[in-house]
mmCIF file of the N, C-alpha and C atoms, coordinates in Angstrom:
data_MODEL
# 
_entry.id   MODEL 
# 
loop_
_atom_site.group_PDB 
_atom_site.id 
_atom_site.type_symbol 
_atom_site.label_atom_id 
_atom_site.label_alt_id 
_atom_site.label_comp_id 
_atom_site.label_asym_id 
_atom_site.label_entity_id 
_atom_site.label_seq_id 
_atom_site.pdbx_PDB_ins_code 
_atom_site.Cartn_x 
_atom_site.Cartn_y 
_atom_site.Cartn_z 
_atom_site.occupancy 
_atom_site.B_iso_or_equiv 
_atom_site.pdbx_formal_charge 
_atom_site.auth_seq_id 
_atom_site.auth_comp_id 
_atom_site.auth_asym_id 
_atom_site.auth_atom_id 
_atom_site.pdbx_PDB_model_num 
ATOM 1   N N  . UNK A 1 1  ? 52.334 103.303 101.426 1.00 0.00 ? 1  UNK A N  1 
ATOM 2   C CA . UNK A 1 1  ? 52.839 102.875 100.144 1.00 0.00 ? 1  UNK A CA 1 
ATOM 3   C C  . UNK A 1 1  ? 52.012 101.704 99.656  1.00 0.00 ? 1  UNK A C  1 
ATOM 4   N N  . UNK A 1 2  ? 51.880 101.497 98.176  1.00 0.00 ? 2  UNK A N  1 
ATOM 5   C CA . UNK A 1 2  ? 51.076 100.577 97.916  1.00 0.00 ? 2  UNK A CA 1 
ATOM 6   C C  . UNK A 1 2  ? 52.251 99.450  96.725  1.00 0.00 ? 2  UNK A C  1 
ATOM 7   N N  . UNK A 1 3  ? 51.568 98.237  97.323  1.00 0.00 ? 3  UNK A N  1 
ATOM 8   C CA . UNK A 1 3  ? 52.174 97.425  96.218  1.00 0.00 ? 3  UNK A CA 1 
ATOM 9   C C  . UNK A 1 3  ? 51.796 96.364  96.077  1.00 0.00 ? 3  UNK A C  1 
ATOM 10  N N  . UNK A 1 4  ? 51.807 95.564  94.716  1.00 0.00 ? 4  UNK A N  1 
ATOM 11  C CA . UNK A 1 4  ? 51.458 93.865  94.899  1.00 0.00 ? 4  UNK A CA 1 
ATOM 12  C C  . UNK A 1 4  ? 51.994 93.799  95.676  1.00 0.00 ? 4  UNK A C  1 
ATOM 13  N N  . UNK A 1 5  ? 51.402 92.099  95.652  1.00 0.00 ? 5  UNK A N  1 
ATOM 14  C CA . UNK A 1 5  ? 52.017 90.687  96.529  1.00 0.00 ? 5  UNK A CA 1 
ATOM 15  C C  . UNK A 1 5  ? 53.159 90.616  96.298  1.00 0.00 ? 5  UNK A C  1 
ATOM 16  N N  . UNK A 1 6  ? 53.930 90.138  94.682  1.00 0.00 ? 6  UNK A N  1 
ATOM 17  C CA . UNK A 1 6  ? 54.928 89.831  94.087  1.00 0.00 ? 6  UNK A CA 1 
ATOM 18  C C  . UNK A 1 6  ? 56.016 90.729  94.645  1.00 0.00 ? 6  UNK A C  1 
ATOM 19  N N  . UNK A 1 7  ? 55.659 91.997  94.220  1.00 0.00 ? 7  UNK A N  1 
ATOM 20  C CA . UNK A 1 7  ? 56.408 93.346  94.707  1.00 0.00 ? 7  UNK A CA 1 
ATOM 21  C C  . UNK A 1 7  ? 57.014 92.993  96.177  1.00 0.00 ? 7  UNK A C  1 
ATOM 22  N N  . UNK A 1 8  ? 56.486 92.784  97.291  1.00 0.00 ? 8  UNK A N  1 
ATOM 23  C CA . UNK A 1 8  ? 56.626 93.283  98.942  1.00 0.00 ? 8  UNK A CA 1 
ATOM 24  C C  . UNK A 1 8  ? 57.743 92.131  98.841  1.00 0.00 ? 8  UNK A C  1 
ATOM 25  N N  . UNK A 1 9  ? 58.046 91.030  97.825  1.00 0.00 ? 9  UNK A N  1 
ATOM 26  C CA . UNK A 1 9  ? 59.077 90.086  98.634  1.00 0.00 ? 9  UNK A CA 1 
ATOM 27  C C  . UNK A 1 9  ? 60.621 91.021  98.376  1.00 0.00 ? 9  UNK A C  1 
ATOM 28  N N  . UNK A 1 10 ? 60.438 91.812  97.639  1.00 0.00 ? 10 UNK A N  1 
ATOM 29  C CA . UNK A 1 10 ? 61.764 92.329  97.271  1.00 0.00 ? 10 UNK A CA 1 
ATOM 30  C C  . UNK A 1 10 ? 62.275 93.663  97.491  1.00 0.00 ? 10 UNK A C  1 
ATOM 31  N N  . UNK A 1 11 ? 61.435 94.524  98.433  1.00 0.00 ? 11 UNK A N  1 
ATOM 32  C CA . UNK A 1 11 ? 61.293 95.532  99.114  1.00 0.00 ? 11 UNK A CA 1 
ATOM 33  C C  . UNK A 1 11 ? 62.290 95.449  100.162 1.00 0.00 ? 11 UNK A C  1 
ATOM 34  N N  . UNK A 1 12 ? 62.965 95.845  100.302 1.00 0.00 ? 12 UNK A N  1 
ATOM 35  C CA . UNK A 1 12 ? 64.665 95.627  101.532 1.00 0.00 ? 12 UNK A CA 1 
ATOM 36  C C  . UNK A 1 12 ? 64.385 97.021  102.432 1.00 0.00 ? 12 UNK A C  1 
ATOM 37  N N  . UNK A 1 13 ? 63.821 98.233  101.504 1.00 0.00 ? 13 UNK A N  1 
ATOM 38  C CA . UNK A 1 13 ? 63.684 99.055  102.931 1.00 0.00 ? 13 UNK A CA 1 
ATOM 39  C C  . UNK A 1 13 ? 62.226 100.461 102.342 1.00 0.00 ? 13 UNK A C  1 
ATOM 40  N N  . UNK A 1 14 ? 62.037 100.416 103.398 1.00 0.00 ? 14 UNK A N  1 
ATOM 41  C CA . UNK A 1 14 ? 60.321 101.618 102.959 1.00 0.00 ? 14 UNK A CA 1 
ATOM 42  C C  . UNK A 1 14 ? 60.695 102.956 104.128 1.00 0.00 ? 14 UNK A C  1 
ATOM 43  N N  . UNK A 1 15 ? 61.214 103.877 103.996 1.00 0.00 ? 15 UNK A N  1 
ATOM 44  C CA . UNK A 1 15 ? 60.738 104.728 104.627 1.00 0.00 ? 15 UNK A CA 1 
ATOM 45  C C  . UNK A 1 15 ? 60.230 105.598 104.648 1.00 0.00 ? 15 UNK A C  1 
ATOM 46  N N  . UNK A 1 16 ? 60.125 106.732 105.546 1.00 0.00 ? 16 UNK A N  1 
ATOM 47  C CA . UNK A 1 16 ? 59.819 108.008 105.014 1.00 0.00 ? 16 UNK A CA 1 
ATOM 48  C C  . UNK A 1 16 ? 61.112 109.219 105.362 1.00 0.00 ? 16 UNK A C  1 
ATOM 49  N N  . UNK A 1 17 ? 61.479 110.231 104.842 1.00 0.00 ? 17 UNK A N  1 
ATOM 50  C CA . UNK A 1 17 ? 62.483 111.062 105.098 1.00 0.00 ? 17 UNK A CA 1 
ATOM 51  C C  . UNK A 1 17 ? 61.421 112.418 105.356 1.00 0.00 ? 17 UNK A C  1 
ATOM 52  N N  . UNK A 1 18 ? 61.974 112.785 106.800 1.00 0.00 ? 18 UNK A N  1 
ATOM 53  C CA . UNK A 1 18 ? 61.376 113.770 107.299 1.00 0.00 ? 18 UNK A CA 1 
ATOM 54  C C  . UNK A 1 18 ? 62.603 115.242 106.763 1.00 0.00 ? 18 UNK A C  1 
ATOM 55  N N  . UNK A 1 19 ? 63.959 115.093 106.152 1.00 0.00 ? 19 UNK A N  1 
ATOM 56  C CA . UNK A 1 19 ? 64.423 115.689 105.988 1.00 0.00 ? 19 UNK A CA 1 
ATOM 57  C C  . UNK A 1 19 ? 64.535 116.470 104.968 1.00 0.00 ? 19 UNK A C  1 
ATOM 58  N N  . UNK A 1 20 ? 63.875 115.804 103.912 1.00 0.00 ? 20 UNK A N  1 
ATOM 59  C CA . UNK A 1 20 ? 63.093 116.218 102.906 1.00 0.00 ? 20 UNK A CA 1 
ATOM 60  C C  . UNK A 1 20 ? 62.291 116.738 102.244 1.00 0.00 ? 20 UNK A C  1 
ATOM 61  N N  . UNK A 1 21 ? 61.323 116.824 103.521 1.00 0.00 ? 21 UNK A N  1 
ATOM 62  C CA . UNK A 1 21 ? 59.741 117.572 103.833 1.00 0.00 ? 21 UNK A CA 1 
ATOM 63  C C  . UNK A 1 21 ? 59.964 119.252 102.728 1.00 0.00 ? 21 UNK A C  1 
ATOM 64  N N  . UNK A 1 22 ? 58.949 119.392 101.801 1.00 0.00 ? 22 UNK A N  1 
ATOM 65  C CA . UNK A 1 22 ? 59.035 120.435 101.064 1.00 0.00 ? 22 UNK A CA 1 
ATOM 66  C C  . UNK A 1 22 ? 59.000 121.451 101.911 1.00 0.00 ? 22 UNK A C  1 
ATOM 67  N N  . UNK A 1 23 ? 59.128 122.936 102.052 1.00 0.00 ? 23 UNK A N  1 
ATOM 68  C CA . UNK A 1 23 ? 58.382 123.767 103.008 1.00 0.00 ? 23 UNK A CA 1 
ATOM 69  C C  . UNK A 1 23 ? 57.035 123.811 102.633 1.00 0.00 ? 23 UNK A C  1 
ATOM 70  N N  . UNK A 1 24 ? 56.425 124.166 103.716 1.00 0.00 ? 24 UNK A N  1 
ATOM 71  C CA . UNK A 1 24 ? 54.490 123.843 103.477 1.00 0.00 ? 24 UNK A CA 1 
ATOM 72  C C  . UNK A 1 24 ? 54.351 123.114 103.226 1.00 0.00 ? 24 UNK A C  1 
ATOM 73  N N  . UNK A 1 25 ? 54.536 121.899 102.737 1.00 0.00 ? 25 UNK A N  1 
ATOM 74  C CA . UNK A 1 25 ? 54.246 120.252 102.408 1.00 0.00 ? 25 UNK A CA 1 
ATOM 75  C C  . UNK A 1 25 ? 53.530 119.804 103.340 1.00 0.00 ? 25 UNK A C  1 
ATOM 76  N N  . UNK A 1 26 ? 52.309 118.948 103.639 1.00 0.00 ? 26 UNK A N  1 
ATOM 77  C CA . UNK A 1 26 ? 51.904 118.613 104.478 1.00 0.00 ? 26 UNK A CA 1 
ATOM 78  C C  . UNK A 1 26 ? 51.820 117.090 104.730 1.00 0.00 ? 26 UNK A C  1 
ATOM 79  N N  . UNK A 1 27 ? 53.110 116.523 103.752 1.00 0.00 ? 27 UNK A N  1 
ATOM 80  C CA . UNK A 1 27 ? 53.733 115.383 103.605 1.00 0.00 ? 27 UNK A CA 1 
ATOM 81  C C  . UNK A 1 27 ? 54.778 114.828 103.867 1.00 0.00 ? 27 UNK A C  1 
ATOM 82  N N  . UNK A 1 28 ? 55.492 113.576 103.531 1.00 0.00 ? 28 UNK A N  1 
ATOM 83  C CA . UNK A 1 28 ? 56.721 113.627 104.051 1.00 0.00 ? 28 UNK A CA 1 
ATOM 84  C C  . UNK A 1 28 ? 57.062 112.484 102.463 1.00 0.00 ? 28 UNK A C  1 
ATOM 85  N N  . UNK A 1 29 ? 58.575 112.811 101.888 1.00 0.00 ? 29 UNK A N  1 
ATOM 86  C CA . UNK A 1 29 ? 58.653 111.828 100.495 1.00 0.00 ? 29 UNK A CA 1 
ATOM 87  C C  . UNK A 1 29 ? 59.009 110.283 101.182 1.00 0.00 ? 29 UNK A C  1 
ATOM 88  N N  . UNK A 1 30 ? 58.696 109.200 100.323 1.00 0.00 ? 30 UNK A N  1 
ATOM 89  C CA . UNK A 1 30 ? 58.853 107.695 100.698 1.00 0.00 ? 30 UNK A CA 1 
ATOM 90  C C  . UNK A 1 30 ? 59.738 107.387 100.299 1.00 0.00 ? 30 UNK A C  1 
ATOM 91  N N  . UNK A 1 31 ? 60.838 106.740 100.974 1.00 0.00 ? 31 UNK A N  1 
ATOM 92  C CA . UNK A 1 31 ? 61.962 106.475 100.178 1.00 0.00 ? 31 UNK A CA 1 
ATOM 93  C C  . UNK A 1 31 ? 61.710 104.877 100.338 1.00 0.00 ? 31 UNK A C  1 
ATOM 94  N N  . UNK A 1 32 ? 62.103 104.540 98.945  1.00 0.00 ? 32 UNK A N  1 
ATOM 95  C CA . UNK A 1 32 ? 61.517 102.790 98.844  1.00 0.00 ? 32 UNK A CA 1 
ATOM 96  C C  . UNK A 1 32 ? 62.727 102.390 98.475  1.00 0.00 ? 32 UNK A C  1 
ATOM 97  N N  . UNK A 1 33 ? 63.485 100.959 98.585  1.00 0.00 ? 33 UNK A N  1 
ATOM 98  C CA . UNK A 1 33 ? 64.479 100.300 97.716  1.00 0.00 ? 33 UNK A CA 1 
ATOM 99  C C  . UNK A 1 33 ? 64.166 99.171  97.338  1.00 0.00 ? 33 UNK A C  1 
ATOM 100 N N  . UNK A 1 34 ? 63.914 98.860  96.391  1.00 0.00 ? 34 UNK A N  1 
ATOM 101 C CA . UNK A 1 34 ? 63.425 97.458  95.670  1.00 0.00 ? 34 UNK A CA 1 
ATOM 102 C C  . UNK A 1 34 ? 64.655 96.484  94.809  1.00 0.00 ? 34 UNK A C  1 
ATOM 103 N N  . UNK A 1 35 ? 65.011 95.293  95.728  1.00 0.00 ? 35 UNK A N  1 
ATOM 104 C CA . UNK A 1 35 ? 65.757 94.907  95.284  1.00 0.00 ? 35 UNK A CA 1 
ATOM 105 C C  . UNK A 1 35 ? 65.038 93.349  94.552  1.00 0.00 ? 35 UNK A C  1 
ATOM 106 N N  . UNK A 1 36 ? 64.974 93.682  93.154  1.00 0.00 ? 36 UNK A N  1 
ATOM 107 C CA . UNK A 1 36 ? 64.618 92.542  92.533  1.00 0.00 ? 36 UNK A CA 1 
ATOM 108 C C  . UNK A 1 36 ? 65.602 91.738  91.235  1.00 0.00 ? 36 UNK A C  1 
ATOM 109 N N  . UNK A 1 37 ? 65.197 90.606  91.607  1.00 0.00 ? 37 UNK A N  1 
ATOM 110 C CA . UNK A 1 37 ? 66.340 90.166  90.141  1.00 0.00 ? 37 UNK A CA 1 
ATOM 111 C C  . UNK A 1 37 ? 66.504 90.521  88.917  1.00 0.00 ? 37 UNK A C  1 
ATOM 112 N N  . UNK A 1 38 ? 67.429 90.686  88.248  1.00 0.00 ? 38 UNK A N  1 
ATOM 113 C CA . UNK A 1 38 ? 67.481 91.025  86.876  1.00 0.00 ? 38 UNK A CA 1 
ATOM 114 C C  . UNK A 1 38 ? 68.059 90.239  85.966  1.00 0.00 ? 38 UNK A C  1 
ATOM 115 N N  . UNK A 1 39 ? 67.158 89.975  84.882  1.00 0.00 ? 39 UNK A N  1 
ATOM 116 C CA . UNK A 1 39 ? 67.804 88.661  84.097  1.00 0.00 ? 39 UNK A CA 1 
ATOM 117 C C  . UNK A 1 39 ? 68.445 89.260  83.097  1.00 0.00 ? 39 UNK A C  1 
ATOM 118 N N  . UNK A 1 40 ? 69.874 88.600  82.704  1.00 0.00 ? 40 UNK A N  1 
ATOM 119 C CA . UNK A 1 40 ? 70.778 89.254  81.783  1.00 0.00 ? 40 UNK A CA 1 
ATOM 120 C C  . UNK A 1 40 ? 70.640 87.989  80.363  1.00 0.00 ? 40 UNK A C  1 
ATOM 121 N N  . UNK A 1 41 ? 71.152 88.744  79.465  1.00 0.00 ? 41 UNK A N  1 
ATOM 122 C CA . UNK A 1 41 ? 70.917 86.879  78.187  1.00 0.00 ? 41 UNK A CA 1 
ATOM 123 C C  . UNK A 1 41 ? 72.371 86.801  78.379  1.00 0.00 ? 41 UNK A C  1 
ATOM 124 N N  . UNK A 1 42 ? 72.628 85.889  77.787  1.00 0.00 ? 42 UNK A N  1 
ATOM 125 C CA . UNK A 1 42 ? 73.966 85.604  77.571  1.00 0.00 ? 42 UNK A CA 1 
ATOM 126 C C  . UNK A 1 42 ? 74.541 86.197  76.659  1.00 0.00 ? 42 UNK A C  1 
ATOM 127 N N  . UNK A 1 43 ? 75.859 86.676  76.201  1.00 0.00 ? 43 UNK A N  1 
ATOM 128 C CA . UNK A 1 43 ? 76.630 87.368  75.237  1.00 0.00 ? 43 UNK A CA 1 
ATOM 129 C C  . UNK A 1 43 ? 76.867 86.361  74.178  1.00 0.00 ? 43 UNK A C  1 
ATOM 130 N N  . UNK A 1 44 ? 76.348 86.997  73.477  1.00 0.00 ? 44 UNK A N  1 
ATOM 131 C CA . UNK A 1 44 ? 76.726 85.930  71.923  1.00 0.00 ? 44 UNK A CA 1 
ATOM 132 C C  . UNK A 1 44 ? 77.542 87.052  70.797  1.00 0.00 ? 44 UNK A C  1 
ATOM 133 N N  . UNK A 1 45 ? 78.657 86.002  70.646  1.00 0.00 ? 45 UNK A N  1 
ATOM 134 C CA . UNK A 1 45 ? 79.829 86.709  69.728  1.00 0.00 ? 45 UNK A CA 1 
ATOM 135 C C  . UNK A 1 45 ? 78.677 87.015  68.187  1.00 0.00 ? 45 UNK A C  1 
ATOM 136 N N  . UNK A 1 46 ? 78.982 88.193  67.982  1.00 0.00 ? 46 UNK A N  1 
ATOM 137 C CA . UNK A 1 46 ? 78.687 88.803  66.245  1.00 0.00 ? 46 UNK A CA 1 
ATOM 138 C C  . UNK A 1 46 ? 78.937 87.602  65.303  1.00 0.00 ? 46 UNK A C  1 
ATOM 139 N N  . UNK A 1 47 ? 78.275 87.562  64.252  1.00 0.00 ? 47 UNK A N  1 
ATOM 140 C CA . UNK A 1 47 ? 78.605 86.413  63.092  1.00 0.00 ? 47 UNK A CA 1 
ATOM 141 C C  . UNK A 1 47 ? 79.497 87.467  61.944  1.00 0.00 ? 47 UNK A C  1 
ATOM 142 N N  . UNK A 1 48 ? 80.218 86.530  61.531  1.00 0.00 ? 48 UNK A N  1 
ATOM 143 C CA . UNK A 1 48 ? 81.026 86.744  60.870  1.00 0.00 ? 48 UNK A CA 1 
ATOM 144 C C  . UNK A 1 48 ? 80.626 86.312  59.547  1.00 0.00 ? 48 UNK A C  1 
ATOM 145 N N  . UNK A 1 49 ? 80.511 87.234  58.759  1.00 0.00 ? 49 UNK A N  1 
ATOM 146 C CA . UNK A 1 49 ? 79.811 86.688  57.311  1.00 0.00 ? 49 UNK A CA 1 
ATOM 147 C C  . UNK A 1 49 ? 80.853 86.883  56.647  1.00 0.00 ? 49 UNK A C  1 
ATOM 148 N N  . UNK A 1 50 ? 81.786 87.258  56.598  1.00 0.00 ? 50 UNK A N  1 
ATOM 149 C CA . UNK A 1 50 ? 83.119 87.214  55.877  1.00 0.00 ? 50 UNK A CA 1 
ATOM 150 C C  . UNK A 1 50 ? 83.654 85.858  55.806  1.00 0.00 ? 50 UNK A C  1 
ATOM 151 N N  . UNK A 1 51 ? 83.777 85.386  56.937  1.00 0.00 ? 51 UNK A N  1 
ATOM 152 C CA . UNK A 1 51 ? 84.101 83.710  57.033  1.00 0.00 ? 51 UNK A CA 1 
ATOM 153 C C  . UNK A 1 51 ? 82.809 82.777  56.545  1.00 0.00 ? 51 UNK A C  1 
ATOM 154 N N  . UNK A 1 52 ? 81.782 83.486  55.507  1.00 0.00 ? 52 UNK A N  1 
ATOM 155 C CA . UNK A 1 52 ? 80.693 82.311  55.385  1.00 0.00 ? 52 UNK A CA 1 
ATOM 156 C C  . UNK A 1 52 ? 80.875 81.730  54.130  1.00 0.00 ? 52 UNK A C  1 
ATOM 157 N N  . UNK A 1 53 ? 80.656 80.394  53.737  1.00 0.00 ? 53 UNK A N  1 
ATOM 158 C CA . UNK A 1 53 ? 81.197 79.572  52.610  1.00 0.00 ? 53 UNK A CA 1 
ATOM 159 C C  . UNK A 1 53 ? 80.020 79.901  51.817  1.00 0.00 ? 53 UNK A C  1 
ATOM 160 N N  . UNK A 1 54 ? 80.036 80.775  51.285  1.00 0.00 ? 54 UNK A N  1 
ATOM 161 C CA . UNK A 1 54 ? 78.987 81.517  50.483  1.00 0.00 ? 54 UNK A CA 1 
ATOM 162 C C  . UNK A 1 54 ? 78.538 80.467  49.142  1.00 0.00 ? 54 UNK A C  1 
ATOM 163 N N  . UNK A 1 55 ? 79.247 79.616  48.926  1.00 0.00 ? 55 UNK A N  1 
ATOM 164 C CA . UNK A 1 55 ? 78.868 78.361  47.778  1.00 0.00 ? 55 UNK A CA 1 
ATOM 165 C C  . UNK A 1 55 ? 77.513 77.427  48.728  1.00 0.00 ? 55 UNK A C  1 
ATOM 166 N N  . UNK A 1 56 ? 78.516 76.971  49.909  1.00 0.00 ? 56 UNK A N  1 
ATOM 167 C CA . UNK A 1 56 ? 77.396 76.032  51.018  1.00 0.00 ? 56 UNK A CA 1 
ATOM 168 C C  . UNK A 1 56 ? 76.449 76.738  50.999  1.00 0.00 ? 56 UNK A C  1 
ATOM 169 N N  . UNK A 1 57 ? 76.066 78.020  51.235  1.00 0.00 ? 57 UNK A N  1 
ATOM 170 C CA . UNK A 1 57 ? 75.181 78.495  51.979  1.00 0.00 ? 57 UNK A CA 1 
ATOM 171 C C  . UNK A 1 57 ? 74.440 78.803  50.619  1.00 0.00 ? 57 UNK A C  1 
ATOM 172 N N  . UNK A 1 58 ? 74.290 78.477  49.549  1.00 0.00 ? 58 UNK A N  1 
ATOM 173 C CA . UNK A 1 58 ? 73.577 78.760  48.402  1.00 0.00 ? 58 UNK A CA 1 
ATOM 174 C C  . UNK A 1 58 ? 73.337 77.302  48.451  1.00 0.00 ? 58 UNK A C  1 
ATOM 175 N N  . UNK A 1 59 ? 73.701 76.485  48.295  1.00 0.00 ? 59 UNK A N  1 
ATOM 176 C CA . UNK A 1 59 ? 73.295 74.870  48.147  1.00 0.00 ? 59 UNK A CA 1 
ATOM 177 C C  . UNK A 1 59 ? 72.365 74.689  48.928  1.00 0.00 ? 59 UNK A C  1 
ATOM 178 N N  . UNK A 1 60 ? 72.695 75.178  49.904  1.00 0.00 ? 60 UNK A N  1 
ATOM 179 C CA . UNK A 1 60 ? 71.360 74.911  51.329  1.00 0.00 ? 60 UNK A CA 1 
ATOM 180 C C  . UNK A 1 60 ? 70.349 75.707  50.673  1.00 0.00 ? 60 UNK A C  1 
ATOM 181 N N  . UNK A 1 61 ? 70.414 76.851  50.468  1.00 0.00 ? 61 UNK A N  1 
ATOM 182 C CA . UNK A 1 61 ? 69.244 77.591  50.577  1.00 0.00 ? 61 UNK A CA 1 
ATOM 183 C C  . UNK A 1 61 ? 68.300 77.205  49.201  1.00 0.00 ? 61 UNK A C  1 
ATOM 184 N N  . UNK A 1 62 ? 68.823 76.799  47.990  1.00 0.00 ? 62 UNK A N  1 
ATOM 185 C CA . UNK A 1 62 ? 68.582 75.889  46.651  1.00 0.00 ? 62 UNK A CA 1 
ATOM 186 C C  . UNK A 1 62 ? 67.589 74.656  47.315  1.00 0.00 ? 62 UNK A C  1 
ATOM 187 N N  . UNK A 1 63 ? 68.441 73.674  47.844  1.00 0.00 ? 63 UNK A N  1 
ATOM 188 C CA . UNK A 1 63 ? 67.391 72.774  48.278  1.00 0.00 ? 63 UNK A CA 1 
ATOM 189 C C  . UNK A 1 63 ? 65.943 73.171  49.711  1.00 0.00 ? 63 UNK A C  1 
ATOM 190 N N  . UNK A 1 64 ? 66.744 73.805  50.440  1.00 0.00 ? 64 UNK A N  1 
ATOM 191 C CA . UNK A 1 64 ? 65.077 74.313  51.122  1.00 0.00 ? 64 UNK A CA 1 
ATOM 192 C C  . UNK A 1 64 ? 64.365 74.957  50.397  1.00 0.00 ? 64 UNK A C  1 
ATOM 193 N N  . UNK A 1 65 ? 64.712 76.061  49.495  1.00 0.00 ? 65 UNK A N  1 
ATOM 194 C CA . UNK A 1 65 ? 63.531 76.616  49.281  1.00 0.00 ? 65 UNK A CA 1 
ATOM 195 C C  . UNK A 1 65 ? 62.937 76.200  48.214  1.00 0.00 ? 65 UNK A C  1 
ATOM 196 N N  . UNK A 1 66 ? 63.111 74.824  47.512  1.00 0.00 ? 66 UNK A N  1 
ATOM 197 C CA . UNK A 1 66 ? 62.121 73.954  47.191  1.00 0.00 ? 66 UNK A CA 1 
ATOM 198 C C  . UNK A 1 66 ? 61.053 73.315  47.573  1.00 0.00 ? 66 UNK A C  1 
ATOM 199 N N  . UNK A 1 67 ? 61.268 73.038  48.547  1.00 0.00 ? 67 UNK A N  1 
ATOM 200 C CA . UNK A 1 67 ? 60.349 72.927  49.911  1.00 0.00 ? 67 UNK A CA 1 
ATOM 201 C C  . UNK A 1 67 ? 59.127 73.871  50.172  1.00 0.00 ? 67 UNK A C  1 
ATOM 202 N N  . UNK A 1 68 ? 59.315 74.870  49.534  1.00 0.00 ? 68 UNK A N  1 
ATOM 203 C CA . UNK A 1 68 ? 58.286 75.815  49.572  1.00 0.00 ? 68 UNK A CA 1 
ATOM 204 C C  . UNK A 1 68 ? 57.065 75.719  48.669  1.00 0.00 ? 68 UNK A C  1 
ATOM 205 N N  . UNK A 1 69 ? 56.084 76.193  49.270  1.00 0.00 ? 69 UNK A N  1 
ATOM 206 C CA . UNK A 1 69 ? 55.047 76.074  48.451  1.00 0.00 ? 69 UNK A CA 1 
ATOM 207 C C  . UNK A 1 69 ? 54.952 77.397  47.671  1.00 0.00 ? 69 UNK A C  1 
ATOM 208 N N  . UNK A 1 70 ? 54.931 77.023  46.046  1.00 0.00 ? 70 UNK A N  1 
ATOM 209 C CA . UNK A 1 70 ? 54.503 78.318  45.313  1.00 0.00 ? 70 UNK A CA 1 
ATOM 210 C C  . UNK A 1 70 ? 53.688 79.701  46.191  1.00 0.00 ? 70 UNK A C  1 
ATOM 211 N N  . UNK A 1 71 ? 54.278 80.585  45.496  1.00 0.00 ? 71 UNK A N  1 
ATOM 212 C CA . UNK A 1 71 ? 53.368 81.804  45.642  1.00 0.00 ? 71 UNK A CA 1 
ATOM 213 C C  . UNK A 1 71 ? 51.955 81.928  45.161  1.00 0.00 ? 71 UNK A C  1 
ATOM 214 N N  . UNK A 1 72 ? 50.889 82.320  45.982  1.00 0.00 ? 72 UNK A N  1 
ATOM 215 C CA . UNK A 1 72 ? 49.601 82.194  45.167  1.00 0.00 ? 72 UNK A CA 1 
ATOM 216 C C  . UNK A 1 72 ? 48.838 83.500  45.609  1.00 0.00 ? 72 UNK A C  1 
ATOM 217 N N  . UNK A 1 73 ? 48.088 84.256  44.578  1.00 0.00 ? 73 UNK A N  1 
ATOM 218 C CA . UNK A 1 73 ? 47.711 85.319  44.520  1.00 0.00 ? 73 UNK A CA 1 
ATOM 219 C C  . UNK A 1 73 ? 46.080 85.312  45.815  1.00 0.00 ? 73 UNK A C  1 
ATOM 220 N N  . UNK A 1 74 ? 46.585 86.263  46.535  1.00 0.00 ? 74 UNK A N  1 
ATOM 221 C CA . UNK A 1 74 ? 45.454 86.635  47.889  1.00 0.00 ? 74 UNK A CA 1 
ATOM 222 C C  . UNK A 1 74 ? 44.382 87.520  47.431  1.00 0.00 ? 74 UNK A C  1 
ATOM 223 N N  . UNK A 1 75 ? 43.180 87.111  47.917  1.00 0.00 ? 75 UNK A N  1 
ATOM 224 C CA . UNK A 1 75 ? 42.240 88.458  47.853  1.00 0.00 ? 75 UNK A CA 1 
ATOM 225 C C  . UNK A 1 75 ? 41.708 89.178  48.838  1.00 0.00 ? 75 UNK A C  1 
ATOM 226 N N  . UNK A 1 76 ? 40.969 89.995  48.869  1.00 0.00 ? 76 UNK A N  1 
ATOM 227 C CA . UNK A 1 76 ? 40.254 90.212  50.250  1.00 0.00 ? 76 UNK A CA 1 
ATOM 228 C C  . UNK A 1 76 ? 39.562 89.592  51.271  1.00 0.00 ? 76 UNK A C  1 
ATOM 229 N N  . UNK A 1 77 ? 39.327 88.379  50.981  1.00 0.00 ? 77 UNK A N  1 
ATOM 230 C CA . UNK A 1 77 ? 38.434 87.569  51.192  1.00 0.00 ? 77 UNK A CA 1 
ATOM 231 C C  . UNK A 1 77 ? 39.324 87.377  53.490  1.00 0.00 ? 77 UNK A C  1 
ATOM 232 N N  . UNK A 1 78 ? 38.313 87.626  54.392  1.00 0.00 ? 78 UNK A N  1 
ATOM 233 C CA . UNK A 1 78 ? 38.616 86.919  56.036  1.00 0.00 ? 78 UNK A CA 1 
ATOM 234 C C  . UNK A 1 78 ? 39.199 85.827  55.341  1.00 0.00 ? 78 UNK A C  1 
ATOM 235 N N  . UNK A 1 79 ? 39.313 84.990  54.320  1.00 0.00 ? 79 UNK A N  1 
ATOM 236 C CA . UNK A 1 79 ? 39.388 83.359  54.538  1.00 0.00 ? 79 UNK A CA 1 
ATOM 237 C C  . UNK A 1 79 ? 40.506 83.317  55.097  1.00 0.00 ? 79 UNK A C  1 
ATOM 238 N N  . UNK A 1 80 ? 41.334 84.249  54.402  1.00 0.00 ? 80 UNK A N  1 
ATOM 239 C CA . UNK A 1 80 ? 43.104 84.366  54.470  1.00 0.00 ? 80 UNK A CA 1 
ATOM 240 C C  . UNK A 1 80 ? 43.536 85.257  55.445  1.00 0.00 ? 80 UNK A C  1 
ATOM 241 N N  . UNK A 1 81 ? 42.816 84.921  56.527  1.00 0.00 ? 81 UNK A N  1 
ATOM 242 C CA . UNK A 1 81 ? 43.307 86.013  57.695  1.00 0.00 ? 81 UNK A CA 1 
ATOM 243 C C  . UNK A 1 81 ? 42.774 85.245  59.569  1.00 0.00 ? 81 UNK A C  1 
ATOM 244 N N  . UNK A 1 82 ? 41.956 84.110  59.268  1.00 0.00 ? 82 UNK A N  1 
ATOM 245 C CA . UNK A 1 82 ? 41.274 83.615  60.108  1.00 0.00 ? 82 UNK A CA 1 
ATOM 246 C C  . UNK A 1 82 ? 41.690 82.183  60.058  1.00 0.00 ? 82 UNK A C  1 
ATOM 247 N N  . UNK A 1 83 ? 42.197 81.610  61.509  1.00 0.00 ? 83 UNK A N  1 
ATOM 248 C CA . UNK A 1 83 ? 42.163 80.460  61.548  1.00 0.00 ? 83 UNK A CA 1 
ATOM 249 C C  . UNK A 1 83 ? 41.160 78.786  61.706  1.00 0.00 ? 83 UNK A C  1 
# 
């Protein structure tokens, strides 16, 4: 069996099953169990936009997006694509 480095720490069992053997097979199948961690995110409750103070949330968005810089017309030009 082949595997990374990383891989072999979490390998709990490698064998082979002879009981398995196809007929005529001149092999035997590997039975591997890889026990590695699994990261879960945390559960985050749905937003509720029914409960949103839809006045606030226009006031906010009024003053940030002043903050913005005008729209300005692009051409083909790399300039606008390269840092």
């Amino acid at each position: 069996m082949f595997a990374s480095a990383q891989l072999t720490d979490w390998i709990t069992k490698c064998d082979t099953d002879p009981d398995s053997q196809p007929p005529t097979a001149d092999h035997f199948p590997i039975s591997t169990h890889i026990d590695f961690p699994v990261t879960t995110n945390p559960t985050q409750m749905p937003r509720n936009f029914r409960a949103t103070d839809w006045e606030e949330l226009k006031a906010i968005l009024d003053e940030e997006l002043l903050e913005l810089k005008p729209p300005r017309e692009l051409n083909n030009s790399s300039k606008h694509w390269t840092t």
